[in-house]
ZALUMDREN-723166 format. One line per field, with one value per residue (C-alpha): residue number from 0; residue in three letters; x, z, y. Coordinates in nm, 2 decimals. Each point is the difference from the previous one (the first is absolute). Example, Ala and Ser with C-alpha at 12.3 -4.5 7.8 and 13.67 -1.06 7.14 Angstrom:
BEGIN
seq (0,1)
type (ala,ser)
east (1.23,0.14)
up (0.78,-0.07)
north (-0.45,0.34)
//
This chain:
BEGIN
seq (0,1,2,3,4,5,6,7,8,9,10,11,12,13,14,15,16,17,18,19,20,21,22,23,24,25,26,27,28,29,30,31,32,33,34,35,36,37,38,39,40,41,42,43,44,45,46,47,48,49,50,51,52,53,54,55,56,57,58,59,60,61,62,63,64,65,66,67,68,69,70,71,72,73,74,75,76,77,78,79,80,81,82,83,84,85,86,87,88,89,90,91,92,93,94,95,96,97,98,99,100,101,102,103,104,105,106,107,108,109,110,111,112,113,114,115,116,117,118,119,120,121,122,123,124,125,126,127,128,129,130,131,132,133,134,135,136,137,138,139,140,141,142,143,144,145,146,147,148,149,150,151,152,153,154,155,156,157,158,159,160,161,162,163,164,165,166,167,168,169,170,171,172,173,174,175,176,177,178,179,180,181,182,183,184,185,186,187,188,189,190,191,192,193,194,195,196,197,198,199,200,201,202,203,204,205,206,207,208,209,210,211,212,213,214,215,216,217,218,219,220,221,222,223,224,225,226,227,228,229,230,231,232,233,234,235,236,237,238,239,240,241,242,243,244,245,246,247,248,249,250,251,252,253,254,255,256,257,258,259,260,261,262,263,264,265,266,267,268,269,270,271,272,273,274,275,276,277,278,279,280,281,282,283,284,285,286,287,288,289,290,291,292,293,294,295,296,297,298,299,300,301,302,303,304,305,306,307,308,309,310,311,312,313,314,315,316,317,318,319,320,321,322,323,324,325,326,327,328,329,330,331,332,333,334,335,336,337,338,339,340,341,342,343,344,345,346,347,348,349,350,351,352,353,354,355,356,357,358,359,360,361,362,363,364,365,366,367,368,369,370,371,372,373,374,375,376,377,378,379,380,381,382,383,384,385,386,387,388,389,390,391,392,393,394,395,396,397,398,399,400,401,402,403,404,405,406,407,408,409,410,411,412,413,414,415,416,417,418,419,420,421,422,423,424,425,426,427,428,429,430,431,432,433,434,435,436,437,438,439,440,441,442,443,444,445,446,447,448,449,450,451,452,453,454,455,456,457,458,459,460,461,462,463,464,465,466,467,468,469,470,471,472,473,474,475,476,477,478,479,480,481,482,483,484,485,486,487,488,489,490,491,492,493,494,495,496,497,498,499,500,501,502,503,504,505,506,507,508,509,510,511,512,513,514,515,516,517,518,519,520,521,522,523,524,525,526,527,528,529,530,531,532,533,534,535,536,537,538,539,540,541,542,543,544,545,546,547,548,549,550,551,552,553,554,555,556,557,558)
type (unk,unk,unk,unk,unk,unk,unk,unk,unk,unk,unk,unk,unk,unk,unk,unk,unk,unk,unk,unk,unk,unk,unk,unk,unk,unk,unk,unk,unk,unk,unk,unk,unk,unk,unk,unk,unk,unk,unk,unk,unk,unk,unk,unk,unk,unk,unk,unk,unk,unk,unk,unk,unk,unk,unk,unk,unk,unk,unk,unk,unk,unk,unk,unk,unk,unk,unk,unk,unk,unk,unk,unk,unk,unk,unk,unk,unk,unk,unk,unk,unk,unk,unk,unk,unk,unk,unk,unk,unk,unk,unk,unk,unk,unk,unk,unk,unk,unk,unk,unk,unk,unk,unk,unk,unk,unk,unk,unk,unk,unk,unk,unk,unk,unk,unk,unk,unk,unk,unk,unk,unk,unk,unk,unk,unk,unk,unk,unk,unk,unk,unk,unk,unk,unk,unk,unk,unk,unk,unk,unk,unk,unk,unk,unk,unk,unk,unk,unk,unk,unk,unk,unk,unk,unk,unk,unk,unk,unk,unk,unk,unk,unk,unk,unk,unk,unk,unk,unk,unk,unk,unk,unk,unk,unk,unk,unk,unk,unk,unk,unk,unk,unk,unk,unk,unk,unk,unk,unk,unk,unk,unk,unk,unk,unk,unk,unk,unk,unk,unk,unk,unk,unk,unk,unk,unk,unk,unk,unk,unk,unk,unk,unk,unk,unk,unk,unk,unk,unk,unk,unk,unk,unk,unk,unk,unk,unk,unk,unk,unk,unk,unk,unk,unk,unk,unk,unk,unk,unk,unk,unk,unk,unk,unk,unk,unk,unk,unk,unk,unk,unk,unk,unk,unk,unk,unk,unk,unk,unk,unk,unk,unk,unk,unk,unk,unk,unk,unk,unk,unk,unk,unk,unk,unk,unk,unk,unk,unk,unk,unk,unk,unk,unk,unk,unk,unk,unk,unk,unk,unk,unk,unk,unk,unk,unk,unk,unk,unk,unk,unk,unk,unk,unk,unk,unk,unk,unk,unk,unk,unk,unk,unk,unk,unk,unk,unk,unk,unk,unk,unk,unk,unk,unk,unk,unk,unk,unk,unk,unk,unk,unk,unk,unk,unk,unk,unk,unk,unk,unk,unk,unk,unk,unk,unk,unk,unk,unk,unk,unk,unk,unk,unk,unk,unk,unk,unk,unk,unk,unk,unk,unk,unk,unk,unk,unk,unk,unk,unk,unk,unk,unk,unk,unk,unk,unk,unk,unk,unk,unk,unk,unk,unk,unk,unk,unk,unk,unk,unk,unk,unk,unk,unk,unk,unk,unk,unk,unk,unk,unk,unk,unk,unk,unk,unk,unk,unk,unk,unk,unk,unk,unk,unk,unk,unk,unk,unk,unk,unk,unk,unk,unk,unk,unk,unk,unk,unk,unk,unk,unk,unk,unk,unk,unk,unk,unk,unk,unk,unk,unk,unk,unk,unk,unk,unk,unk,unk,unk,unk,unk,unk,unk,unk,unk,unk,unk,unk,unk,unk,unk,unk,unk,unk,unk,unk,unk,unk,unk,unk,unk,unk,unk,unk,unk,unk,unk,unk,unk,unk,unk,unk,unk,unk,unk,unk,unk,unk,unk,unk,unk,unk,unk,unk,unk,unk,unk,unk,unk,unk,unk,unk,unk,unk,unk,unk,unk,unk,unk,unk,unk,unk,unk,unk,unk,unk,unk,unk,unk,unk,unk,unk,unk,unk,unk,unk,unk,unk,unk,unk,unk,unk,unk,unk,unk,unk,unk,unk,unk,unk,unk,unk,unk,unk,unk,unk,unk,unk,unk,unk,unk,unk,unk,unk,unk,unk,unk,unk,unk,unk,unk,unk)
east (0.00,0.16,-0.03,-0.23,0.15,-0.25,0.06,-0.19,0.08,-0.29,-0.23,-0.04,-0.16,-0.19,-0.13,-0.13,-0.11,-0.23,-0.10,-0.17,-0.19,-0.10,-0.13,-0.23,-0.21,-0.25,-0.02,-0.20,-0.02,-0.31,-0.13,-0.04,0.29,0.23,-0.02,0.16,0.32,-0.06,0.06,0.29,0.14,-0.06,0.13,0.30,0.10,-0.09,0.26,0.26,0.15,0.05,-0.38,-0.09,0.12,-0.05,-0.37,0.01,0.19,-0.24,-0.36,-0.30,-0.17,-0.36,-0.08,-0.23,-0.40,0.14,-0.36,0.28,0.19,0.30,0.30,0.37,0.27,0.30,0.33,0.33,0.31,0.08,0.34,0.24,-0.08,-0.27,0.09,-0.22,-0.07,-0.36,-0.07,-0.35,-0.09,-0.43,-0.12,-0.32,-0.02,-0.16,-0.23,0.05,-0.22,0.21,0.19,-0.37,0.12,0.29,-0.17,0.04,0.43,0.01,0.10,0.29,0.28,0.13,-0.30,-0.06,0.32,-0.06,-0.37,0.10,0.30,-0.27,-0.15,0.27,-0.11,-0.28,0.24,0.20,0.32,0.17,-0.18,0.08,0.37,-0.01,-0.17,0.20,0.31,-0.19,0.20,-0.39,-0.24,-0.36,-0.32,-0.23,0.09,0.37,0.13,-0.29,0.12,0.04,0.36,0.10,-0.25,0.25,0.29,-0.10,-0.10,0.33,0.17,-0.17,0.03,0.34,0.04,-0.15,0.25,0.27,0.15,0.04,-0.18,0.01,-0.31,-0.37,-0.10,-0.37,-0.19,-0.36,-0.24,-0.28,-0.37,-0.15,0.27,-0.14,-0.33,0.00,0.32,-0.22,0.29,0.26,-0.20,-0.06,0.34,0.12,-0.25,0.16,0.40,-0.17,-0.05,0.29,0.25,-0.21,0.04,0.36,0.17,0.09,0.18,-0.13,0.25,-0.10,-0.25,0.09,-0.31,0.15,-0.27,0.13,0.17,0.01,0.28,0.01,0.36,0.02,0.34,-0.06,-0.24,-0.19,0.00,-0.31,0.01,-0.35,-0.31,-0.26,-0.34,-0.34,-0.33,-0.32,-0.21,-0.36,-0.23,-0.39,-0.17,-0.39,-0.18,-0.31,-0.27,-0.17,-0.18,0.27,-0.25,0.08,0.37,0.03,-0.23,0.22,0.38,0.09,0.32,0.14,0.11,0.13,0.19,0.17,0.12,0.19,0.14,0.12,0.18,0.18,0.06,0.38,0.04,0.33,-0.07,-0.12,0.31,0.28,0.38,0.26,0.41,-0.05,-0.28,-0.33,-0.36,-0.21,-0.27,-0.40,-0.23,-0.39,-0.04,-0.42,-0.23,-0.42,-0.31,-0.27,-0.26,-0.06,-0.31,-0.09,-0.17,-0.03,0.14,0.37,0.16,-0.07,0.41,0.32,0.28,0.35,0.31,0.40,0.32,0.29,0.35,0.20,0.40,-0.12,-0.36,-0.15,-0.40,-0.08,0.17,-0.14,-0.33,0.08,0.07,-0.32,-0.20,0.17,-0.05,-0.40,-0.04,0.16,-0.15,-0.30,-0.02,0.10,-0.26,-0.22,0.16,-0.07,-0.34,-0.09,0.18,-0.20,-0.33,0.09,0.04,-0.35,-0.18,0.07,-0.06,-0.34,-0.04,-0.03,0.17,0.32,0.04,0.27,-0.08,-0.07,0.32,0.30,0.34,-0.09,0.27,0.03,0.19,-0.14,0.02,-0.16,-0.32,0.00,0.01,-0.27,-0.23,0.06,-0.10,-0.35,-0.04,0.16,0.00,-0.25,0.26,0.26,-0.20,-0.12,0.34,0.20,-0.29,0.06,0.37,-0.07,-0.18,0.25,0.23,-0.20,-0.02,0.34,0.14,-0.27,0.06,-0.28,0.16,0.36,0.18,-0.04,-0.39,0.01,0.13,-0.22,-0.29,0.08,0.04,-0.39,-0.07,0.11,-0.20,-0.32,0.03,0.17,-0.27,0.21,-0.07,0.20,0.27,0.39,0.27,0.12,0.32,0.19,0.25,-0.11,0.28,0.25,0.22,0.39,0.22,0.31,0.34,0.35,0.29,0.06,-0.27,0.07,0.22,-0.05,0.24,0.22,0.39,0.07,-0.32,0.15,0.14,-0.07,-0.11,0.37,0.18,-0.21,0.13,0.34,-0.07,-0.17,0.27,0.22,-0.15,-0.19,0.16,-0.37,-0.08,-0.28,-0.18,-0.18,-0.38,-0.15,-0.38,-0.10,-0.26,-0.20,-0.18,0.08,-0.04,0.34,-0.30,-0.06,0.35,0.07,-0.23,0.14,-0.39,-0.24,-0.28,0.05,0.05,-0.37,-0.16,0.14,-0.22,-0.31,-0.19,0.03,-0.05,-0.37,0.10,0.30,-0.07,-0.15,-0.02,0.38,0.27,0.36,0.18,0.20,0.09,0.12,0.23,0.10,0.15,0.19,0.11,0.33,0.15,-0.05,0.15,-0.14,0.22,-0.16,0.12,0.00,-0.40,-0.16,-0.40,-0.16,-0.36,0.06,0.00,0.38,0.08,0.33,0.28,0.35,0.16,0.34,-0.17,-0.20,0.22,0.34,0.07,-0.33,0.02,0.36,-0.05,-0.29,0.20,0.31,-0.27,-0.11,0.37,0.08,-0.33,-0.01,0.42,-0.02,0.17,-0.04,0.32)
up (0.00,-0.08,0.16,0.31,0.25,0.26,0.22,0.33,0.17,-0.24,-0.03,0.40,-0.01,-0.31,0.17,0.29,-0.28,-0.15,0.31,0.17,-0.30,-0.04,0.40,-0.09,-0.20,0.28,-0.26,0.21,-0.12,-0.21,-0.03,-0.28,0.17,-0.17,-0.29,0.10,0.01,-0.38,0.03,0.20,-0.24,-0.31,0.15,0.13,-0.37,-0.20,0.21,-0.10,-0.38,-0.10,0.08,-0.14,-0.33,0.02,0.08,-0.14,0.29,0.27,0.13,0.14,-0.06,0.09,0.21,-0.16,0.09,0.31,0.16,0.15,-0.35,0.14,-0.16,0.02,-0.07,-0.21,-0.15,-0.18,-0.04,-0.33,-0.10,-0.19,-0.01,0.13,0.38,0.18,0.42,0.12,0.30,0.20,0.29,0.08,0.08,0.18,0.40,0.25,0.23,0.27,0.29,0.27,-0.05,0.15,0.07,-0.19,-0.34,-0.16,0.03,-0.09,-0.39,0.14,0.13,0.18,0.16,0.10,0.18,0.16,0.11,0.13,0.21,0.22,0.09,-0.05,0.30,-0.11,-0.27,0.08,0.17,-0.37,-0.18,0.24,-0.01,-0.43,0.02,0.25,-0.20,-0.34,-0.17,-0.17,-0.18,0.13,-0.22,-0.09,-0.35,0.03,0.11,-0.19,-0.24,-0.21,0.18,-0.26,-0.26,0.05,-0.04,-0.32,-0.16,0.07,-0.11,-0.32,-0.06,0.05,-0.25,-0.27,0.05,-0.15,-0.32,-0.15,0.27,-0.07,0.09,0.11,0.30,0.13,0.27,0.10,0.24,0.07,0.19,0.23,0.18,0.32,-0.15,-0.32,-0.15,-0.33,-0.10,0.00,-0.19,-0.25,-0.01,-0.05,-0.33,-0.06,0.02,-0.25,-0.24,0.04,-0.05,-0.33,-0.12,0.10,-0.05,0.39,0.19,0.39,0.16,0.42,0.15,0.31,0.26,0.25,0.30,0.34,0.18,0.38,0.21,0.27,0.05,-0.03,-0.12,-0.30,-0.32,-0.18,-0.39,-0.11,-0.26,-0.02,0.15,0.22,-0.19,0.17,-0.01,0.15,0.03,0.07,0.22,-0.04,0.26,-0.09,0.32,0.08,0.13,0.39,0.29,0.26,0.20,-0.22,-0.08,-0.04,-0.28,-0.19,-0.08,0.09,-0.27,0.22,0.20,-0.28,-0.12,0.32,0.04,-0.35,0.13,0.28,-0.19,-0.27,0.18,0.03,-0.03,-0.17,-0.15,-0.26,0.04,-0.29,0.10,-0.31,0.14,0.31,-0.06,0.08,-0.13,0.32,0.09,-0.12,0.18,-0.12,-0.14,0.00,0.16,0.06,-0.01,-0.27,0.26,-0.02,0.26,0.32,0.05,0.18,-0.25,-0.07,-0.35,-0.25,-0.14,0.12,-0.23,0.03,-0.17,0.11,-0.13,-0.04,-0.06,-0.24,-0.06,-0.24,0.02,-0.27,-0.04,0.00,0.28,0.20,-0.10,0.11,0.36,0.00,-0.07,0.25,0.28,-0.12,0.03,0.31,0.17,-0.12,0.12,0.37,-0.03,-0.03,0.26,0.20,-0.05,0.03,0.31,0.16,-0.14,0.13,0.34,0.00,-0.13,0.33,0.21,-0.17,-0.04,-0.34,-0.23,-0.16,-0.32,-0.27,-0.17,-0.33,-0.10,-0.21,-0.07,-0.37,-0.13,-0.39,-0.17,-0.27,-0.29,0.11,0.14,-0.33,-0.19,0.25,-0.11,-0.33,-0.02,0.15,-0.18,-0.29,-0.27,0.22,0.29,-0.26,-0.09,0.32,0.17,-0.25,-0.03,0.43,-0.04,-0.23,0.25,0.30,-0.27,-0.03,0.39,0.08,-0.26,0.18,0.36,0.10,0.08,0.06,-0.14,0.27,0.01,-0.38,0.04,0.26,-0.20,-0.33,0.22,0.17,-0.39,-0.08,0.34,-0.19,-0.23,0.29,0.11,0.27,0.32,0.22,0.18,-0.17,-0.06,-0.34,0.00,-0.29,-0.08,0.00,-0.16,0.01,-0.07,0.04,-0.13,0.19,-0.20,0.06,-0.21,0.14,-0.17,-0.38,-0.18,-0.27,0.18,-0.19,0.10,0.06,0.26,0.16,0.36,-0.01,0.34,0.11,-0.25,0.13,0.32,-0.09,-0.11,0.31,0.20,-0.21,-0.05,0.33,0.25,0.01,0.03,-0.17,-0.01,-0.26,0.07,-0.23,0.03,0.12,0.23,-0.04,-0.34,-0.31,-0.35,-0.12,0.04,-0.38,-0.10,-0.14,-0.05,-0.17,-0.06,-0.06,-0.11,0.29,0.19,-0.11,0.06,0.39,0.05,-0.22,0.16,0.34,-0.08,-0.06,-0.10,-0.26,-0.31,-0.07,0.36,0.09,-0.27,0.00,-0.32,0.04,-0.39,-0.02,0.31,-0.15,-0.33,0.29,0.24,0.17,0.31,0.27,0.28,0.28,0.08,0.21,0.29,0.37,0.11,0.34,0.08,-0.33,0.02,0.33,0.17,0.03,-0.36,-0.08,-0.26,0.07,-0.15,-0.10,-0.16,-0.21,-0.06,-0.06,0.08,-0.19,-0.33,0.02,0.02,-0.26,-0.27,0.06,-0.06,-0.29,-0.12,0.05,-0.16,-0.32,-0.07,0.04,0.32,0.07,0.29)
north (0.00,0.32,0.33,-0.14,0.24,0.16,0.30,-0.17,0.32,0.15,-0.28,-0.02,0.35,-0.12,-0.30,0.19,0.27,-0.26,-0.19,0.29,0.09,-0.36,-0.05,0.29,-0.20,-0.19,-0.25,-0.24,-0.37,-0.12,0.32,0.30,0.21,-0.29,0.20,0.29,-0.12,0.00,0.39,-0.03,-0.23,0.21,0.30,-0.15,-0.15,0.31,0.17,-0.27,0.12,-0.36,-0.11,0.31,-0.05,-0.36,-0.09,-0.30,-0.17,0.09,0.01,-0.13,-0.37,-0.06,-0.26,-0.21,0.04,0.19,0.18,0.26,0.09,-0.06,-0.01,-0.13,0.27,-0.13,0.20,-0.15,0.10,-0.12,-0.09,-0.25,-0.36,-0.22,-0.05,0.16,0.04,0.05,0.21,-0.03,0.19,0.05,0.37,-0.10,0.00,-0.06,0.23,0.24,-0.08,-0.07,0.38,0.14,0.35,0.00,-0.07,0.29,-0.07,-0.35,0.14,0.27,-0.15,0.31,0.07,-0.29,-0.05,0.32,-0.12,-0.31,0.13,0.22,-0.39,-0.21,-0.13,-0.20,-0.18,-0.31,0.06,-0.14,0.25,0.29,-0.08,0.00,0.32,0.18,-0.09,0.07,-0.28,-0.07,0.12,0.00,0.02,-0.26,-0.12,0.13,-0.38,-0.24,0.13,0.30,0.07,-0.29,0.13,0.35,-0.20,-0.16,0.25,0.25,-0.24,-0.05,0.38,-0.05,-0.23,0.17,0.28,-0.22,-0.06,-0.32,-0.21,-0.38,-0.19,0.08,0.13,0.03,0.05,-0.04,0.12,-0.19,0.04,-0.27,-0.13,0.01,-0.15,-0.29,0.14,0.09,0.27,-0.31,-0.23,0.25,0.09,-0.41,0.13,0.30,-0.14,-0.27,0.28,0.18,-0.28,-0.11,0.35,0.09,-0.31,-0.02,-0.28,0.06,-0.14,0.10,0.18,0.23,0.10,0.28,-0.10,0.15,-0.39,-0.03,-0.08,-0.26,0.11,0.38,-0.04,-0.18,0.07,-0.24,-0.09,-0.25,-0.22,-0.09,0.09,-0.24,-0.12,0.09,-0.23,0.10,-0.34,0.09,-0.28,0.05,-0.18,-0.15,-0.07,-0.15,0.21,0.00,0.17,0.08,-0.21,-0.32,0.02,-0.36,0.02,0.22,0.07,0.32,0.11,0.23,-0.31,-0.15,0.31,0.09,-0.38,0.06,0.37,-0.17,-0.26,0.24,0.34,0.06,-0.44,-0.01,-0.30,0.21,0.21,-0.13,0.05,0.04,-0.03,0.19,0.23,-0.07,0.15,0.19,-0.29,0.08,0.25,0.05,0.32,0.04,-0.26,0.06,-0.22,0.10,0.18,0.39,0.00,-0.17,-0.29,-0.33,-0.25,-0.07,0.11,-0.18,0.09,0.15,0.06,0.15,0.02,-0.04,0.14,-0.24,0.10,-0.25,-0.05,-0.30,-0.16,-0.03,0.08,-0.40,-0.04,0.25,-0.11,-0.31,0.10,0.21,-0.29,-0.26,0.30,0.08,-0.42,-0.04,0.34,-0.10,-0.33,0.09,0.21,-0.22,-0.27,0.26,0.02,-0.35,-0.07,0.36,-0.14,-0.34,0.17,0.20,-0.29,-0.22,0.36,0.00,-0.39,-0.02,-0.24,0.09,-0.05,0.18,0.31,0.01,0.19,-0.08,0.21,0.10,0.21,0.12,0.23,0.27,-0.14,-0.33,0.17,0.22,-0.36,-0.13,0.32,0.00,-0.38,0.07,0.35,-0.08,0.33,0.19,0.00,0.10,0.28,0.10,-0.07,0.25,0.28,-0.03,0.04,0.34,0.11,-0.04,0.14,0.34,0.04,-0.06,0.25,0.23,-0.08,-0.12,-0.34,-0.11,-0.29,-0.19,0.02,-0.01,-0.35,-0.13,0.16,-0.27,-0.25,0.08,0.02,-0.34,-0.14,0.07,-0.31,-0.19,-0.29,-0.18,0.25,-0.16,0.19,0.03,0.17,0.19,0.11,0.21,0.26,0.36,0.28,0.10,-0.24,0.08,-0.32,-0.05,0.11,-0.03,-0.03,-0.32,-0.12,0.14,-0.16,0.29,0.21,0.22,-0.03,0.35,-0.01,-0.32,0.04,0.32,0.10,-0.16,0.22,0.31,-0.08,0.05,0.30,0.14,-0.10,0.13,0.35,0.04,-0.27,-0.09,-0.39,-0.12,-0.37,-0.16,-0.18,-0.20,0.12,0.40,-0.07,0.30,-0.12,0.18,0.07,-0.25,-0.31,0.10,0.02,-0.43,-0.26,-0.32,-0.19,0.28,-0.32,-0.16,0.34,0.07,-0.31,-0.04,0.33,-0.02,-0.30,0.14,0.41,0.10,0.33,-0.09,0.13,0.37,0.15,-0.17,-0.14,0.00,-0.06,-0.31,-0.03,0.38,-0.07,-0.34,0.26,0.23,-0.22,0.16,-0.04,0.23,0.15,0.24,0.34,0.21,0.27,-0.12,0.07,-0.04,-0.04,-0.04,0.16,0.15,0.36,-0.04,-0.11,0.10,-0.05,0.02,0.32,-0.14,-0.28,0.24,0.27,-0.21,-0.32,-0.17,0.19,-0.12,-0.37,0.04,0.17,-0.26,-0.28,0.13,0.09,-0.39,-0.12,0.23,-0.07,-0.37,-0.02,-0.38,-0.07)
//
């Protein structure tokens, strides 16, 4: 690469020139102020000369049947060659509720600072010391994660500045992190495009999320990123009078037995050499009642995040239904050996209940409906799903409801009313990526969080440690995909809402696949009050490591 010399004295200030005017924007995730980061990006590349005389090589891409119009924002730095480096960072974040009277600072670092030194007393005793010694920056969005969004972007103004610059650098903010990641799975779409219509060999992605230290001493490169699955369990009962419970099988019963059995149980928790994925917790729970009366639900459903280093969908699914059979049948042990018990206090004869643990998953009670309905459920079954479609996109429902509701749908041409369990997938799903795991990997992007670490010891006498998976969830799930067939069919049985509401584009990421690598400045307390970036991180040592990556990725560097 010739003439890729930097004057990081200048692109410090510049970073912290574009962060503040980035944190500005209270561009909330999953709602319309998304889009006016659109602004901010326009503004900020008609100011560059090389973007403005070359409009070609940047943008905005719609995401596809988006009710929000949202869009990803993309620019390139086109030079010699093919090789090109991919940088992602998301602009969306989270809210502001737990600032309460400090609201109206959380998007002005100074101010803030100077707000929450007049009660640092309320903050934890960490926090206090990191503001007192103002070695970080405070605002919400600064950390998660426009300070990398700042980076990347000086940097890529910096690149355009110079002559003769071998390979292809771009860089991409997306929407909808913090929600379905729809602005990375447009963008797998997008990078599709671009390397059809450039000619472009992507040879490693590089996200800049803020990493946590267990060892302040000692950063943290990620080489992949942990999957997430939300398994849904809908719970039919069988309806009684309080006054005759034995008669009936109350779901809530059944449904708590299963929470019980899966909430943080690391046997659903996968391990991968050393690191292992945060065990399950349930994330939204509720029987189907919205008045009072004096009969039991007739359902209860819920849903569960699980964190994944390398299960796959089917084998997830798998545990779900062992845990729904067995929690369902010591539920009803239970009840037989309690209605045993009143049946000699009220000498009557005891006989067994009538229940048994029925457990299915979606598809096979779709198949069961569809073979008593036949086209009329078909038709009824998809002008129901249009429906749910239409008050989603208008809020009137959430996804979670929306999925429940097809499920009620499909009920209606259900004859057998005796009680089970359905259980499913609801989005978003996040497969589970690590270079260890792609055997597509480039040789310049091999090893390369060890040969970073040189470098940072080198330059900064600052150790740093390389992890497998970045635990927080991001957007590198969408990065490599080696199956995108089989990809699709692990999720389509089991995911009601796959399809037009919720897709990801398995075959598009199948044509991109890269390696990937997380480089991100040293963070602390992700969607908290005290949020807070490191300032050397952002200002010098992280644009550092970044631009030597992408020196050694675009020249070749394979040692």
């Amino acid at each position: 690469m010739k003439n890729h010399d930097i004057d990081f004295a200048v692109l410090g200030g510049r970073i912290k020139e574009i962060l503040y005017e980035y944190v500005k924007i209270q561009s909330f995730t999953n709602t319309e102020k998304e889009r006016e980061i659109e602004n901010f990006f326009e503004n900020h590349f008609n100011q560059v000369t090389y973007f403005r005389e070359h409009h070609e090589f940047w943008g905005t891409y719609p995401l596809e049947n988006d009710p929000l119009k949202r869009n990803v924002c993309w620019a390139m730095v086109k030079g010699k060659g093919k090789r090109t480096v991919t940088l992602v960072h998301h602009y969306d974040i989270v809210d502001i509720e737990d600032f309460k009277t400090l609201k109206s600072f959380a998007f002005s670092p100074d101010q803030l600072r100077k707000e929450l030194l007049l009660h640092k007393d309320m903050l934890p005793e960490d926090a206090q010391k990191d503001l007192e010694e103002d070695t970080f920056l405070f605002c919400r969005g600064g950390c998660d994660m426009k300070a990398g969004g700042s980076i990347q972007y000086a940097l890529l103004e910096s690149y355009s500045e110079l002559a003769d610059f071998d390979g292809n650098v771009i860089v991409i903010g997306v929407p909808d992190e913090e929600n379905l990641s729809a602005g990375m799975r447009a963008a797998a779409k997008l990078l599709a495009e671009l390397k059809k219509k450039y000619d472009l060999e992507y040879i490693m992605m590089i996200n800049s999320e803020p990493h946590q230290r267990k060892d302040f001493s000692k950063g943290v490169f990620s080489e992949g990123t942990v999957g997430k699955m939300m398994p849904f369990v809908y719970v039919r009962g069988f309806l009684s009078h309080a006054g005759k419970v034995f008669e009936g099988l109350n779901p809530v019963s059944v449904l708590s037995e299963i929470v019980t059995r899966t909430e943080i149980n690391m046997d659903f928790a996968d391990a991968v050499n050393g690191e292992a994925a945060p065990p399950p917790t349930w994330l939204y729970m509720k029987d189907s009642k919205d008045r009072y009366d004096v009969s039991m639900p007739l359902t209860a459903r819920g849903c569960f995040s699980v964190l994944t280093l390398k299960q796959t969908p089917s084998e997830l699914l798998s545990k779900v239904k062992r845990v729904c059979q067995e929690g369902f049948g010591a539920v009803i042990d239970r009840m037989n050996r309690n209605y045993a018990a009143f049946c000699q206090k009220t000498g009557q004869p005891v006989k067994p209940l009538p229940w048994s643990a029925k457990v299915v998953n979606f598809k096979e009670l779709y198949e069961e409906a569809k073979a008593n309905g036949g086209e009329s459920f078909v038709r009824e079954y998809e002008t129901a799903l249009q429906e749910i479609l239409k008050d989603m996109e208008a809020g009137k429902i959430n996804m979670i409801e929306g999925n429940f509701c097809l499920i009620e749908k499909i009920y209606d041409y259900i004859e057998d009313i005796s009680p089970r369990v359905v259980y499913g997938l609801l989005p978003p799903y996040y497969p589970n990526v690590s270079n260890i795991y792609f055997d597509g990997i480039a040789p310049a992007a091999r090893g390369m969080s060890e040969k970073l670490s040189v470098y940072a010891q080198e330059v900064y006498h600052q150790e740093y440690t390389k992890e497998y998976f970045y635990t927080g969830i991001c957007d590198l799930s969408y990065i490599n995909i080696d199956d995108p067939q089989k990809q699709r069919a692990s999720v389509a049985d089991s995911m009601p809402l796959l399809g037009q509401y919720y897709d990801i584009p398995f075959e598009e990421i199948k044509e991109i696949s890269m390696a990937g690598i997380n480089i991100g400045p040293w963070g602390k307390d992700f969607h908290k009050l005290t949020e807070r970036v490191y300032k050397e991180d952002l200002y010098e040592r992280t644009p550092h490591i970044l631009d030597a990556a992408i020196k050694m990725l675009l020249k070749g560097e394979d040692n």
